[in-house]
ZAPA-410610 format. One record per residue: x, y, z of N, C-alpha, C in turn; residue in one letter. Coordinates in steps of 0.001 Angstrom, whole numbers, plus 500000, padded with zeros to 6 digits. Example, Ala and Ser with C-alpha at 12.3 -4.5 7.8 and 13.67 -1.06 7.14 Angstrom:
REM ZAPA-410610
513190494310507800512300495500507800513200496700507800a
512850497750507080513670498940507140512900500030507870s
This chain:
REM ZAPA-410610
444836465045370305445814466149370299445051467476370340x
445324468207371269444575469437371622444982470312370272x
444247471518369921444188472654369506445224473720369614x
446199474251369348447246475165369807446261476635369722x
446687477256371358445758478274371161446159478930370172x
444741479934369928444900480991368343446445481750368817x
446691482386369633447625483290370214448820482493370187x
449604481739370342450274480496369965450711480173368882x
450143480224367462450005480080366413451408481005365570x
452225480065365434453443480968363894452806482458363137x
453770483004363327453534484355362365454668483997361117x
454164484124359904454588484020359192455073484965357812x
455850485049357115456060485971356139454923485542354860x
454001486450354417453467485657353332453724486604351814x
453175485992351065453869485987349588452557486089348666x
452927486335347572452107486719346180451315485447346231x
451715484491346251450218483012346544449493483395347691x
449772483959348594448574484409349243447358485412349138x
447483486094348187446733486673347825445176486306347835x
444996485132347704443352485181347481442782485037348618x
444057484004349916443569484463351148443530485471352208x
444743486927351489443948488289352104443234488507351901x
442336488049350604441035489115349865440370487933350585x
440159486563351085439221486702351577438939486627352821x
439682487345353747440110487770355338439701488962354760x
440013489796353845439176491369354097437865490994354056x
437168490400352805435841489760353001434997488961354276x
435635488768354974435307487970356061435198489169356943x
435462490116357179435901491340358117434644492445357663x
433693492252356402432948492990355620433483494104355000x
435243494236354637435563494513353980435603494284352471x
436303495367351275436306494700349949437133494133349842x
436922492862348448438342491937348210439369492844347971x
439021493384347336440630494558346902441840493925346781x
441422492920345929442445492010345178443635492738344813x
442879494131343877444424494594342994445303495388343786x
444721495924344983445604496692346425446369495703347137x
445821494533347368446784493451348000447629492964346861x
447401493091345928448591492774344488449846493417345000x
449419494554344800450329495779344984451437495531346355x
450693495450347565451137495350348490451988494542348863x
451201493077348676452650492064348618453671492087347549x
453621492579346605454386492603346121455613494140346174x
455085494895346537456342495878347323456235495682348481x
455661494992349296456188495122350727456418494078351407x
456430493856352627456250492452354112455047492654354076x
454483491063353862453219490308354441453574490044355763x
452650490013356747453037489021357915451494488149358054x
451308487170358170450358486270359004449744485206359517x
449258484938360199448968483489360792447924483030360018x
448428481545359964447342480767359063446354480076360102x
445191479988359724444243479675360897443786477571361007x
443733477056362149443808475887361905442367475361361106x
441610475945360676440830475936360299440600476222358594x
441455476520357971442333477081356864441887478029356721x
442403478901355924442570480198355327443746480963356508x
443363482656356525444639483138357419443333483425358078x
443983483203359731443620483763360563443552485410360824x
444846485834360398445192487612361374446182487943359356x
446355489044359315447259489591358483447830491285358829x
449031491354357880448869493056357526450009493083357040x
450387494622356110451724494564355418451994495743355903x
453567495812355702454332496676356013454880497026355054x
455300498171354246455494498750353286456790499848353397x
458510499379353483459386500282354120459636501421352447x
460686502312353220460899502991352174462402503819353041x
462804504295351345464525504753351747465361503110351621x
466223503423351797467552502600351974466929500833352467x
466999500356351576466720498872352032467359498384353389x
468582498265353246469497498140354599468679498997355916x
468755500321355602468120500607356997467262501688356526x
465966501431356333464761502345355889464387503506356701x
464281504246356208463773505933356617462341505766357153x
461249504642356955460003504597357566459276503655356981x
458489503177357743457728501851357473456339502470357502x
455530501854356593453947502390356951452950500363357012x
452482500633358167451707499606358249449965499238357970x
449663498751357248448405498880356745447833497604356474x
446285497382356204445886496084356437445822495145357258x
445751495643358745445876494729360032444374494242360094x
444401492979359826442921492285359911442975491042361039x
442068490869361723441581489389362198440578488894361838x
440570487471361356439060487278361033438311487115362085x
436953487282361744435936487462362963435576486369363795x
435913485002363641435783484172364454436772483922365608x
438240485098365294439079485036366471438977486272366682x
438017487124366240438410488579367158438524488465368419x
439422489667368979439003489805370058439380488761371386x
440625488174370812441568487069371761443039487680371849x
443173488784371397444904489297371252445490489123370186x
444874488532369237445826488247367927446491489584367673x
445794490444367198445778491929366197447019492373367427x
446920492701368386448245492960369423449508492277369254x
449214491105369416450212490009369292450733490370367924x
450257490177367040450966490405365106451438491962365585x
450708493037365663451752494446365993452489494039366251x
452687493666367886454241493665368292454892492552368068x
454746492149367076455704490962366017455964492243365318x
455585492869364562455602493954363563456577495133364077x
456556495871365755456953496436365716458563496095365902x
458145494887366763459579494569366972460604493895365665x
460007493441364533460379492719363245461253494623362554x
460490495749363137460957496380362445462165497584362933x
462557496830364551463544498089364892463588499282365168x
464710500020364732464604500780364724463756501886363926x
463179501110362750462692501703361546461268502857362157x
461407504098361956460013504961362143459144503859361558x
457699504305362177456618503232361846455341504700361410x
454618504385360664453311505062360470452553504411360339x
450807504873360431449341504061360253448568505072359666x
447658504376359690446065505447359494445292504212360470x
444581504457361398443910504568362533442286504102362552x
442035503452362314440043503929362341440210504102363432x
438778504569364184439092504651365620438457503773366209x
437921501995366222438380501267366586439484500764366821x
440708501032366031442097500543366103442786501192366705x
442418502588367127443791503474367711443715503355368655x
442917502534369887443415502297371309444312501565371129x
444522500354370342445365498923370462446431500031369877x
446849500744368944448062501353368370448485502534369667x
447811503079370287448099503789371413448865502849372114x
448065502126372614448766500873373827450109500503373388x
450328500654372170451789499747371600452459500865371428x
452026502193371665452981502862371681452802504550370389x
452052503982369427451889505128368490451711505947369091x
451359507392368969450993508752368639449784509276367307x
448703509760367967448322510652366540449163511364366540x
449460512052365013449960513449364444449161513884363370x
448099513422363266447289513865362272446230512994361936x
445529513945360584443871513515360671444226513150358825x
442934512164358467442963512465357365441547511878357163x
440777512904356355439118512374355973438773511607355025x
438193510621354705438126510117353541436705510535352894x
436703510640351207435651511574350223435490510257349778x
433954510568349461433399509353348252432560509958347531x
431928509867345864431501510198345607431403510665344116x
430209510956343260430637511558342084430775512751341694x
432305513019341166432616514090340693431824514832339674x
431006515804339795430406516966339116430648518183339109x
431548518347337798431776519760338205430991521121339016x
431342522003339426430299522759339970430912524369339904x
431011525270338799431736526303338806432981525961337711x
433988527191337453435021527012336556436127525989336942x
436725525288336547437779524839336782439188524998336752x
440097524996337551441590525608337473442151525265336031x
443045526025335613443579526617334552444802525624334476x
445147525083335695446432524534335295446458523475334230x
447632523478333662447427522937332634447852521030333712x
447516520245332738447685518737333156448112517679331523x
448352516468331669448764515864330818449382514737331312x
448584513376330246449539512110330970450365511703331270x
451022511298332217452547510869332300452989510152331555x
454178510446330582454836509195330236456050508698330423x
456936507963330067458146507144330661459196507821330766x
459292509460330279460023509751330088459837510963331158x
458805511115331627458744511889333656459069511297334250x
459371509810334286459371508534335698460227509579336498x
461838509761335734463080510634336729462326511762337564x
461583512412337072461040513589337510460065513756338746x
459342512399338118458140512188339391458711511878340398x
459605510643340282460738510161341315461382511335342398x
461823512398341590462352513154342275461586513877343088x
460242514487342518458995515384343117458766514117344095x
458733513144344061457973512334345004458662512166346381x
460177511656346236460965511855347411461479513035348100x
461192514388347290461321516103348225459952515610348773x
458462515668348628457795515267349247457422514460350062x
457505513259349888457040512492351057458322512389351722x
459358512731351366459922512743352313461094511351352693x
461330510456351799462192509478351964461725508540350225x
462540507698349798462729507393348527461281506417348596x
460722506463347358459878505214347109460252505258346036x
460711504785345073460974503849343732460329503086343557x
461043501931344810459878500603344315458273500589344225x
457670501565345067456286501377344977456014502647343623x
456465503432343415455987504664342265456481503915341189x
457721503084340792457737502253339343456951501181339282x
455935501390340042454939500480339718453475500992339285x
453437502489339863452291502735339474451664502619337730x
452559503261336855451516503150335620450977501667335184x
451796500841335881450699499050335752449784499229336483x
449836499585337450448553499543338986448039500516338638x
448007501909337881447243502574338206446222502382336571x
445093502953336881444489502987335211444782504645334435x
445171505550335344445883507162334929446229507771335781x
447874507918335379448834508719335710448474509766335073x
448782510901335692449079512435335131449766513076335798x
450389514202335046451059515233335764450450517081335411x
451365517662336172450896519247335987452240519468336145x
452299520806334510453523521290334238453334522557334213x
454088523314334548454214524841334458455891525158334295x
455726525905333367457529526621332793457807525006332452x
457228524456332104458448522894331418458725522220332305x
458192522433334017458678521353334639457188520890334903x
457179519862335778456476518975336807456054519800337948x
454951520195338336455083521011339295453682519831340408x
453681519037340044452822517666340688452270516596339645x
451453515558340752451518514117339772450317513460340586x
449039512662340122448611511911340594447856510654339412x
447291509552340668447237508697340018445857508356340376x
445176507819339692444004506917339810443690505809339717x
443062504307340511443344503001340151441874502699340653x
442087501685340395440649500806340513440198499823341801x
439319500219342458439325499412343730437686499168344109x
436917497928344232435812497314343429434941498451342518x
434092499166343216433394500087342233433758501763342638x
434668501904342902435641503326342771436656502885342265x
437238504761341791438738505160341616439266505557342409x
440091505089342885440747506197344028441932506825343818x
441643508238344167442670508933343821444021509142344695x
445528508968344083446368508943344845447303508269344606x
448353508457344879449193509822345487448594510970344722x
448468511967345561448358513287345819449189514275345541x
450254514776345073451101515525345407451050516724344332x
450976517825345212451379518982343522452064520459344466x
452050521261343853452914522575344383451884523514345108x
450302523267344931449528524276345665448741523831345383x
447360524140345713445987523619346103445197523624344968x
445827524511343994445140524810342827445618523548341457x
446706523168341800447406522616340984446535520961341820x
446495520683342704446051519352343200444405519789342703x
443873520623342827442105521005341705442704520111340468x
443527520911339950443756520474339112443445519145338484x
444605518256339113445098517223338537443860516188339286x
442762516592340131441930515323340386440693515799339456x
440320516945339011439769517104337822440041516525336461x
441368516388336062441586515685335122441415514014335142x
441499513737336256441023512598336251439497512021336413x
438655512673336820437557512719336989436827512836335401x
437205513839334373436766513883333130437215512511332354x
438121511568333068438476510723332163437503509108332780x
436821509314333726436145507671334491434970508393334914x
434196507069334803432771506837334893432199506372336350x
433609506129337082433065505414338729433330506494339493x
432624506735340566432800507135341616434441507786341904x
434565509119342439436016508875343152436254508845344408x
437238507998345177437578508191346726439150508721346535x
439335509197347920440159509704348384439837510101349587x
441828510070350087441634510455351721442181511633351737x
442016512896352418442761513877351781443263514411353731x
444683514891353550444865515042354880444190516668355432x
443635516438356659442825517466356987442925519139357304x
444660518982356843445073520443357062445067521025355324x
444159520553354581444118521219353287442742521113353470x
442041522075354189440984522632354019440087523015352885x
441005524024351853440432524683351010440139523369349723x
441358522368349226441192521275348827439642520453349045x
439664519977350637438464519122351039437147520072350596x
436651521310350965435989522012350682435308521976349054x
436354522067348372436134522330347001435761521050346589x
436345519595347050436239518865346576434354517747347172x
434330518690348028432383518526348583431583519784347425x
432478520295347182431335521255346140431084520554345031x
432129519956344515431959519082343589431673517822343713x
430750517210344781429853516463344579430430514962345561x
431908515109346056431970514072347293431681514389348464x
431336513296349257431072513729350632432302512861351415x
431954513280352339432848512693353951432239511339354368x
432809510417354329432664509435354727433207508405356069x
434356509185356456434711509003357642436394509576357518x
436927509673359052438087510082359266439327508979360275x
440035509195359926441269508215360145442249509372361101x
442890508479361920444065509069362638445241508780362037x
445767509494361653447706509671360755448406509183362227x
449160508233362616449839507939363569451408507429363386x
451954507778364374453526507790364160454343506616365240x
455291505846365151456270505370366125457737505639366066x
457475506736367008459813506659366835460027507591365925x
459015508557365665458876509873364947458118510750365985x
458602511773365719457206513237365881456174513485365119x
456840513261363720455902513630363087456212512919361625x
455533512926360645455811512574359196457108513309358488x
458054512232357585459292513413357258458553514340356262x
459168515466355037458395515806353903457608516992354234x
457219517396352818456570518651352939454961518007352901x
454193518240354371452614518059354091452235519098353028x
452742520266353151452290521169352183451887520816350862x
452713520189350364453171519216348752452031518167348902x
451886517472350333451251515698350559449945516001350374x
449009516211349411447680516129349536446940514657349671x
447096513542349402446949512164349631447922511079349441x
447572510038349949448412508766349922448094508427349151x
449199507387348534448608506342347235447638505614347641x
447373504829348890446422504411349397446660504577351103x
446187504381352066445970504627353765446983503538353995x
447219502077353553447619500987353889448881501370353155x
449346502198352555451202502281352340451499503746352437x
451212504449352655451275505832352666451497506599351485x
């Protein structure tokens, strides 16, 4: 009995038991396991992928909607892997357009390496933007912003909720009532008694990465990744989008560098909904 070609092969919905075989399809790819990001993922979003006849998964990636369950305001797609013994046969094409078409009418977003953005061109994306990613240890270097900061507790959830959907721009609930498990510190920045931004920090093998991003001005996002920085001992990453200049700047004075840049890409949009102004980072590249 012959072999069913790789391309041939069921796409499938996968689930929280799969987990150990995304982490080790990112590993196979010389990516990190990033066990606790694929936690996250399957569990707020669509898995899709083929299992390889050879076991483990062949191809993966999740889709992560948001807004209205029934008919979502935007999908962000992240984690499109093949393992390396089928690169490079059509899989990664083939799973997209399972993906795009699984998702309709729904706007679609990415982040891009730029190996990947010919195949996301071809299917149709758009860049609309850049975003750089920082690595590195935070050392202070000069005074630090004044704003005041302080941990989140259960009793901001309403608040963040609300700051979070004027910003990005369509509801996430399900993925933000999850952060204070996933993340290791939440904080916020208050001025006059409100919330005037919020970010988070989590653990991903030997960094923190910082994110979501969001605050009222550039000084207030100093802010709140300073406060997190005085509180951990690893490294911080972050992707920060490239029209906050003065942000990226400040945040190489203090001791990260540039490590590479990603294309922000869109389907069945112009552009991202939300105030970029507000968006200083994603919770992570793979959900927006």
């Amino acid at each position: 009995m012959s072999t069913p070609s790789p391309t041939a092969l069921p796409i499938r919905r996968l689930t929280r038991r799969d987990l150990s075989a995304c982490a080790d399809l990112s590993e196979d790819r010389g990516w990190p396991r990033e066990e606790h990001k694929w936690g996250l993922l399957l569990a707020a979003g669509k898995g899709y992928g083929i299992d390889a006849p050879d076991g483990g998964l062949l191809a993966a990636c999740v889709v992560t909607e948001y807004g209205p369950q029934e008919r979502p305001d935007l999908a962000a797609i992240g984690m499109v892997l093949v393992a390396e013994r089928y690169a490079r046969q059509g899989i990664g094409r083939r799973l997209m357009r399972h993906v795009v078409s699984a998702s309709g009418t729904t706007p679609l977003t990415l982040h891009a390496t730029p190996n990947g953005r010919p195949l996301y061109e071809e299917l149709g994306f758009k860049v609309t933007g850049r975003a750089e990613m920082l690595v590195g240890d935070f050392t202070p270097a000069g005074p630090l912003p004044s704003v005041a900061t302080r941990a989140a507790t259960a009793e901001d959830l309403a608040e963040i909720l609300r700051l979070d959907e004027e910003v990005f721009g369509a509801d996430r609930t399900h993925m933000i009532t999850r952060l204070p498990a996933f993340a290791d510190r939440l904080r916020v920045a208050v001025a006059d008694g409100r919330i005037t931004g919020y970010t988070a920090v989590w653990p991903n093998t030997r960094t923190h990465v910082v994110g979501p991003l969001v605050a009222h001005d550039t000084e207030t996002a100093k802010a709140l990744v300073a406060s997190l920085a005085a509180r951990t001992d690893r490294p911080l990453r972050t992707d920060i989008d490239v029209r906050h200049e003065e942000l990226l700047a400040w945040l190489k004075e203090q001791g990260l560098a540039s490590v590479a840049f990603n294309s922000v890409m869109t389907y069945g949009i112009a552009e991202l909904p939300g105030d970029w102004t507000r968006r200083f980072a994603p919770l992570t590249v793979a959900a927006g």
